[in-house]
PASEBA-1860 file (N, C-alpha, C; in nm, 3 decimals):
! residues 153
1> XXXXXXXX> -0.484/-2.889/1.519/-0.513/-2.749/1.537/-0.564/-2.728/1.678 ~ -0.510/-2.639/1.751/-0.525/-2.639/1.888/-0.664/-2.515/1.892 ~ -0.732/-2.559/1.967/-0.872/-2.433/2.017/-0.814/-2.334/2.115 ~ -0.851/-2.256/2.043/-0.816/-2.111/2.065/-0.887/-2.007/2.181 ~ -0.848/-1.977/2.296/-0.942/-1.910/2.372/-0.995/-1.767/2.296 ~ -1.130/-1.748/2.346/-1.192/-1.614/2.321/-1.057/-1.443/2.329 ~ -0.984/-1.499/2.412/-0.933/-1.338/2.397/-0.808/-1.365/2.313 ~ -0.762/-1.487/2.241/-0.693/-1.533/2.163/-0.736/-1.466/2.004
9> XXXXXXXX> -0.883/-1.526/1.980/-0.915/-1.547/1.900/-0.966/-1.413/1.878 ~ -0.973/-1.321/1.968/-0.994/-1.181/1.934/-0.862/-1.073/1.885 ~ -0.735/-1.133/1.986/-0.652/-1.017/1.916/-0.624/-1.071/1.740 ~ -0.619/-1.203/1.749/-0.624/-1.298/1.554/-0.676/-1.194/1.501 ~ -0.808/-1.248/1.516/-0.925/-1.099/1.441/-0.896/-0.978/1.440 ~ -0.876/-0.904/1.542/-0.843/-0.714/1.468/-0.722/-0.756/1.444 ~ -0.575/-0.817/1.486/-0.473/-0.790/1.385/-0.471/-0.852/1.224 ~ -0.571/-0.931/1.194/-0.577/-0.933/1.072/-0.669/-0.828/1.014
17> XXXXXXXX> -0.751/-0.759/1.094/-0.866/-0.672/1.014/-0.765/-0.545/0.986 ~ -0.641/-0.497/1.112/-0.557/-0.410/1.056/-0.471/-0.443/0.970 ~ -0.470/-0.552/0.873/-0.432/-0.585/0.694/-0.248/-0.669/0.783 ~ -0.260/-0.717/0.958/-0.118/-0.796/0.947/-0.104/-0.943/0.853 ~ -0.037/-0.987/0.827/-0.019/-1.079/0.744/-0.013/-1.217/0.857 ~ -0.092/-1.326/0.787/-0.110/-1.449/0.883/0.052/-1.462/0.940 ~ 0.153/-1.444/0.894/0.266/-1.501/0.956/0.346/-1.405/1.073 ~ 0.293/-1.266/1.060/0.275/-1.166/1.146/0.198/-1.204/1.285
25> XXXXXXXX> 0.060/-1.245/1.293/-0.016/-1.276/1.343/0.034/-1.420/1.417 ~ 0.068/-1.481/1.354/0.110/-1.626/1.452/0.203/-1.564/1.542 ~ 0.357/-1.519/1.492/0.450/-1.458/1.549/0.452/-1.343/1.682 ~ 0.314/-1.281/1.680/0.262/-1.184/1.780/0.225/-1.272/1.879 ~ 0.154/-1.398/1.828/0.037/-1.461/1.919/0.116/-1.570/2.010 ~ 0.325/-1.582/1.919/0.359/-1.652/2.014/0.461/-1.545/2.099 ~ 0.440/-1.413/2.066/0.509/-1.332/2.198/0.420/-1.284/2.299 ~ 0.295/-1.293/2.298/0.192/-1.238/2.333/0.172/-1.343/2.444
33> XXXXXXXX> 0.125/-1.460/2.410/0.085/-1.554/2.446/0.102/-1.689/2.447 ~ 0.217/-1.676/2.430/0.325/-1.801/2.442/0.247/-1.977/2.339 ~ 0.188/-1.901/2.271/0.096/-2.025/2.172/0.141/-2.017/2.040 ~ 0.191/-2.208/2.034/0.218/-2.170/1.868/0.142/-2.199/1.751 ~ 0.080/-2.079/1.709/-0.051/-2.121/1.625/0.028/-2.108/1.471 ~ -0.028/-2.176/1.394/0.002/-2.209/1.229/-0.055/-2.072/1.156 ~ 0.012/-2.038/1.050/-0.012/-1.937/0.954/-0.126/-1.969/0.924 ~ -0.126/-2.097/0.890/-0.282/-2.145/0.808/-0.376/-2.115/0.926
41> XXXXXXXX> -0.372/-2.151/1.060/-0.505/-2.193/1.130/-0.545/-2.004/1.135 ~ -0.460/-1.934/1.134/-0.456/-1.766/1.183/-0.537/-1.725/1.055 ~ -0.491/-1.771/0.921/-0.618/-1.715/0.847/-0.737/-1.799/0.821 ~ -0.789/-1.896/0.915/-0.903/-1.902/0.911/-1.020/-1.821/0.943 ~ -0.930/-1.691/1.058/-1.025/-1.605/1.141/-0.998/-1.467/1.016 ~ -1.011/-1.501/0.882/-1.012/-1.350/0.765/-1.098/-1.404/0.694 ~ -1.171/-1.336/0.740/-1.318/-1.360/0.629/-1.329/-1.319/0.477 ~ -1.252/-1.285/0.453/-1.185/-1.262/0.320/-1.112/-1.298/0.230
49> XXXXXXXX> -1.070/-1.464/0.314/-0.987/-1.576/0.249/-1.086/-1.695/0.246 ~ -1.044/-1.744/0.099/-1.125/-1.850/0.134/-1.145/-1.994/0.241 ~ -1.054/-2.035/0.339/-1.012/-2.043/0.427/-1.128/-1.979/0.583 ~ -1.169/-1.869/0.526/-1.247/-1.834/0.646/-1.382/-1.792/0.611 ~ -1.396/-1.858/0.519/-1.543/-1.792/0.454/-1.621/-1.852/0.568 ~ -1.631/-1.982/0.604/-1.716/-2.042/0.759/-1.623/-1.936/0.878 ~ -1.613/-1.866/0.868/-1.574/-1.776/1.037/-1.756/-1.712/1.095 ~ -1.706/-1.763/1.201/-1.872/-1.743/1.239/-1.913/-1.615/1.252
57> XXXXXXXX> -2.033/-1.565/1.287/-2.074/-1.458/1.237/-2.038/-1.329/1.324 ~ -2.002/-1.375/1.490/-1.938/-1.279/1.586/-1.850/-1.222/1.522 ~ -1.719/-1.314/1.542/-1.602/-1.263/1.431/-1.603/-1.224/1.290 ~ -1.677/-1.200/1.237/-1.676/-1.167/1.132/-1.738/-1.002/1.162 ~ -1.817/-1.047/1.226/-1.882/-0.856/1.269/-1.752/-0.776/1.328 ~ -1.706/-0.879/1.436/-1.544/-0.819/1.497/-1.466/-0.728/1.389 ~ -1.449/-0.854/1.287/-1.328/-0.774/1.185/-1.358/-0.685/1.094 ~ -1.521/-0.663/1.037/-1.551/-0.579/0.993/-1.555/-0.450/1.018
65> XXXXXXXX> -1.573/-0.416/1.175/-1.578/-0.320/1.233/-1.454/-0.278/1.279 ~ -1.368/-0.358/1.291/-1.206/-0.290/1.349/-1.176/-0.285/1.209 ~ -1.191/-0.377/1.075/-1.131/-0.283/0.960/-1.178/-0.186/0.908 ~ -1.291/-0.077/0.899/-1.378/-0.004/0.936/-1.300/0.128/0.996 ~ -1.301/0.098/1.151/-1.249/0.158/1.235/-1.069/0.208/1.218 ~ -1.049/0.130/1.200/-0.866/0.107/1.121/-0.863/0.220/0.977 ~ -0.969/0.162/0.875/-0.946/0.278/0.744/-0.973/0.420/0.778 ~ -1.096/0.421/0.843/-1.114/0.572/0.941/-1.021/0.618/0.987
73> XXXXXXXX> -0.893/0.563/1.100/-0.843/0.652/1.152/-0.670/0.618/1.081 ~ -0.648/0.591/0.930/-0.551/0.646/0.892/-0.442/0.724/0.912 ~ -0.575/0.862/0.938/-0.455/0.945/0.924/-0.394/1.027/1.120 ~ -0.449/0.929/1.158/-0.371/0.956/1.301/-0.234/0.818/1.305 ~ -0.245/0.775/1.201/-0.109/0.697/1.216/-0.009/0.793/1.183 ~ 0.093/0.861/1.259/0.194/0.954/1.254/0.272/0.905/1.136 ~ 0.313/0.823/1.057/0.392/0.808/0.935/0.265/0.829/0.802 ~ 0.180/0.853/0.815/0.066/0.870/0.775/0.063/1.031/0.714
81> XXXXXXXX> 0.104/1.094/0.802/0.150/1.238/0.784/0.281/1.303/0.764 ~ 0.249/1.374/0.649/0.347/1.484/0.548/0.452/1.501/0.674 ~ 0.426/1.576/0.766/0.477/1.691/0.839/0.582/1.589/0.911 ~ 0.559/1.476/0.972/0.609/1.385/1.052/0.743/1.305/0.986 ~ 0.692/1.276/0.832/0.822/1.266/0.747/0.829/1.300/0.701 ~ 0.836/1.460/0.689/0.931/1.544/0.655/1.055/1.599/0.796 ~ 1.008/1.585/0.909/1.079/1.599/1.002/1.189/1.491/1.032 ~ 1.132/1.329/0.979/1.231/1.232/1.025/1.340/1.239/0.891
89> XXXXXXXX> 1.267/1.269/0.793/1.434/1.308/0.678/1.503/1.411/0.705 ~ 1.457/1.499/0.796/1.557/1.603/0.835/1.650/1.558/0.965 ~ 1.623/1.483/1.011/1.679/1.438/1.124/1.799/1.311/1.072 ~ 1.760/1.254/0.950/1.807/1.154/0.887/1.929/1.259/0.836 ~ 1.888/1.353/0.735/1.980/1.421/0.663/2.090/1.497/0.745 ~ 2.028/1.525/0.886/2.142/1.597/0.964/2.276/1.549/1.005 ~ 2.245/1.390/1.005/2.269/1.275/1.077/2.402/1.223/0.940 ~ 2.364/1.230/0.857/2.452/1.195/0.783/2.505/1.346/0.693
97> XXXXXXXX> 2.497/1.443/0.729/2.599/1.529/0.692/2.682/1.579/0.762 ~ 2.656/1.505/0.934/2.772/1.507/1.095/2.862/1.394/0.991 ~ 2.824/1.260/0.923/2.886/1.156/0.928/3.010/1.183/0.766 ~ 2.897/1.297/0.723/2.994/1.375/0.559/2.938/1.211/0.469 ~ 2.820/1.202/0.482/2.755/1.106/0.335/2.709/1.154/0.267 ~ 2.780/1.234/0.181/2.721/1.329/0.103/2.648/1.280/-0.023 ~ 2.643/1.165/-0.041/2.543/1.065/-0.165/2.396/1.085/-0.095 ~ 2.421/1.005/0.066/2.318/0.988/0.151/2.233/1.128/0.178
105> XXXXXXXX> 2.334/1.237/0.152/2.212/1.390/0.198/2.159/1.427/0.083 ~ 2.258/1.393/-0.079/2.166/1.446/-0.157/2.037/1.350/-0.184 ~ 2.075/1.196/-0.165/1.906/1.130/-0.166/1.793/1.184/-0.021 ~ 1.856/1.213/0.023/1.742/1.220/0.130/1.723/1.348/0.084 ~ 1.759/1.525/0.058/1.703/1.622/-0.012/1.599/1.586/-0.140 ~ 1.648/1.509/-0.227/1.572/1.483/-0.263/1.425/1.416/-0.264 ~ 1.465/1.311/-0.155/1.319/1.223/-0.087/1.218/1.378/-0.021 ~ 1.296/1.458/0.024/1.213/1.592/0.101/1.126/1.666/-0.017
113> XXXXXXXX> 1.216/1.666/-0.121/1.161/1.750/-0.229/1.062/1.646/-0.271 ~ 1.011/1.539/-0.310/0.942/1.484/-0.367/0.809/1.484/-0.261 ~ 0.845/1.482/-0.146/0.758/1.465/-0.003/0.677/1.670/-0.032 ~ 0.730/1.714/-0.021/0.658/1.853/-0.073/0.564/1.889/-0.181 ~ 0.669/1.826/-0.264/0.613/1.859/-0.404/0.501/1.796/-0.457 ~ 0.461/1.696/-0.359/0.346/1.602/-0.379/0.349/1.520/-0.462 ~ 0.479/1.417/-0.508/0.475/1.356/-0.596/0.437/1.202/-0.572 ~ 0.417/1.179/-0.419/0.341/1.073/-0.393/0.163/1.094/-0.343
121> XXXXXXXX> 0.146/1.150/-0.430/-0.006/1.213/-0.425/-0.058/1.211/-0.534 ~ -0.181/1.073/-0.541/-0.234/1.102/-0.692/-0.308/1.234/-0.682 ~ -0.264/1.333/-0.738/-0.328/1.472/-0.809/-0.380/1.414/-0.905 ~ -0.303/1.389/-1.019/-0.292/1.382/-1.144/-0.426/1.305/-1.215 ~ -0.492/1.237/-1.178/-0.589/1.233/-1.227/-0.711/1.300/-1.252 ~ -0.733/1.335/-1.092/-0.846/1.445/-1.094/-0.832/1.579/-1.197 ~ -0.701/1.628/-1.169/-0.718/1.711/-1.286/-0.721/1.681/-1.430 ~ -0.653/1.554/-1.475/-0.666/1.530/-1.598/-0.817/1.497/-1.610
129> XXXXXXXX> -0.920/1.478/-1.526/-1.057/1.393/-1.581/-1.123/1.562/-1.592 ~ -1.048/1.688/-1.596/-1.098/1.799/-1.614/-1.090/1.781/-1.803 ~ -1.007/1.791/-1.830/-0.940/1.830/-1.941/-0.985/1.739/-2.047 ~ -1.037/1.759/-2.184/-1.082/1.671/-2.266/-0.943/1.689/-2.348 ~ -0.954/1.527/-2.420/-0.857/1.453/-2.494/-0.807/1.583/-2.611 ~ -0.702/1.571/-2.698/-0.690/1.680/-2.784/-0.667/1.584/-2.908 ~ -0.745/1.623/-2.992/-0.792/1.523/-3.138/-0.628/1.582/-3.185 ~ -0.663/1.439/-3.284/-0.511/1.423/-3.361/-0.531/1.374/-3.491
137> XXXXXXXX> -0.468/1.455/-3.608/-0.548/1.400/-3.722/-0.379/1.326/-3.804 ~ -0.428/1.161/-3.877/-0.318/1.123/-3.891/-0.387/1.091/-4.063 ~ -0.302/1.070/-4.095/-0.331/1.044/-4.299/-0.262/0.956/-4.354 ~ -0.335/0.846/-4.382/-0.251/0.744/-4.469/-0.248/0.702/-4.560 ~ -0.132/0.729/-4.663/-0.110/0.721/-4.805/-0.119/0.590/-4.845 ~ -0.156/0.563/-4.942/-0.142/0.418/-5.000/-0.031/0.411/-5.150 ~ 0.008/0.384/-5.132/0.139/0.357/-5.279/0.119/0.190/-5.348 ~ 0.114/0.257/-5.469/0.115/0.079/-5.561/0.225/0.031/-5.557
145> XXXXXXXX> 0.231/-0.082/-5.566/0.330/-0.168/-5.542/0.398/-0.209/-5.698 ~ 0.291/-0.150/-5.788/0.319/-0.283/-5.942/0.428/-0.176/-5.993 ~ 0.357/-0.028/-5.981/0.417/0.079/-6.016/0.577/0.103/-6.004 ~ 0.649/0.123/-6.029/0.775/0.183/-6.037/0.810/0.343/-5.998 ~ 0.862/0.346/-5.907/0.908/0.553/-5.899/0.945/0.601/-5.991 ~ 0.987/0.554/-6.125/0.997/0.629/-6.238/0.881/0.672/-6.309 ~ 0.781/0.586/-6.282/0.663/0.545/-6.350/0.580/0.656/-6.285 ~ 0.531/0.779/-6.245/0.501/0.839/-6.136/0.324/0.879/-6.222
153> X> 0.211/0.847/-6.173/0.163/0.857/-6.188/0.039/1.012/-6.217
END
């Protein structure tokens, strides 16, 4: 396992605190920086694997705070927002009704309609934790067995 310089071992840390995957992270670190580090040695610096539970305490403050910083700013990631794809399926859908894919425009109308209609949006709970359960009344007969249906009691 090769030792890792400080500004190495820092981009490791926030690109794993922004949730990249160790094999992501090696692959960056050998376009970046021409080093070929192991999947394994890359999650030693995730304090969240067991693997990095000894990550010392700098880095560990590092990644806490860029994952932190990362869940905070969500929603400035442009695919993040409604408006942004809803514009790239329109650009998609235009694109293939120049090309006459007419399978391809009605899935993508539809991907638009679902993108509106909020169907990738848990709603649905919050309002159901409004609403109490609706009782249900069920009744169960018991029938003899020795008895006969002619025999009708």
């Amino acid at each position: 396992m090769a030792a890792l310089k400080d500004e190495v071992k820092l981009y490791v840390v926030t690109a794993l605190a922004c949730f990249d995957s160790p094999t992501q992270v090696s692959i960056a670190v050998k376009e970046e920086f021409g080093l070929d580090v192991s999947r394994q040695q890359v999650s030693c610096y995730d304090p969240n694997t067991y693997v990095g539970r000894n990550l010392s305490q700098k880095w560990r403050t590092i990644f806490e705070e860029t994952r932190a910083k990362f869940r905070a700013t969500a929603e400035e990631i442009p695919i993040a927002s409604k408006a942004f794809r809803l514009r790239g399926l329109g650009r998609l859908a235009q694109k293939a009704e120049n090309m006459r894919n007419l399978p391809l425009v009605a899935s993508l109308y539809e991907q638009a309609a679902k993108e509106v209609g909020d169907i990738y949006v848990n709603k649905g709970k919050a309002e159901q934790a409004d609403q109490a359960p609706t009782p249900v009344a069920i009744t169960f007969g018991v029938k003899d067995a020795k008895r006969h249906d002619d025999n009708p009691v």
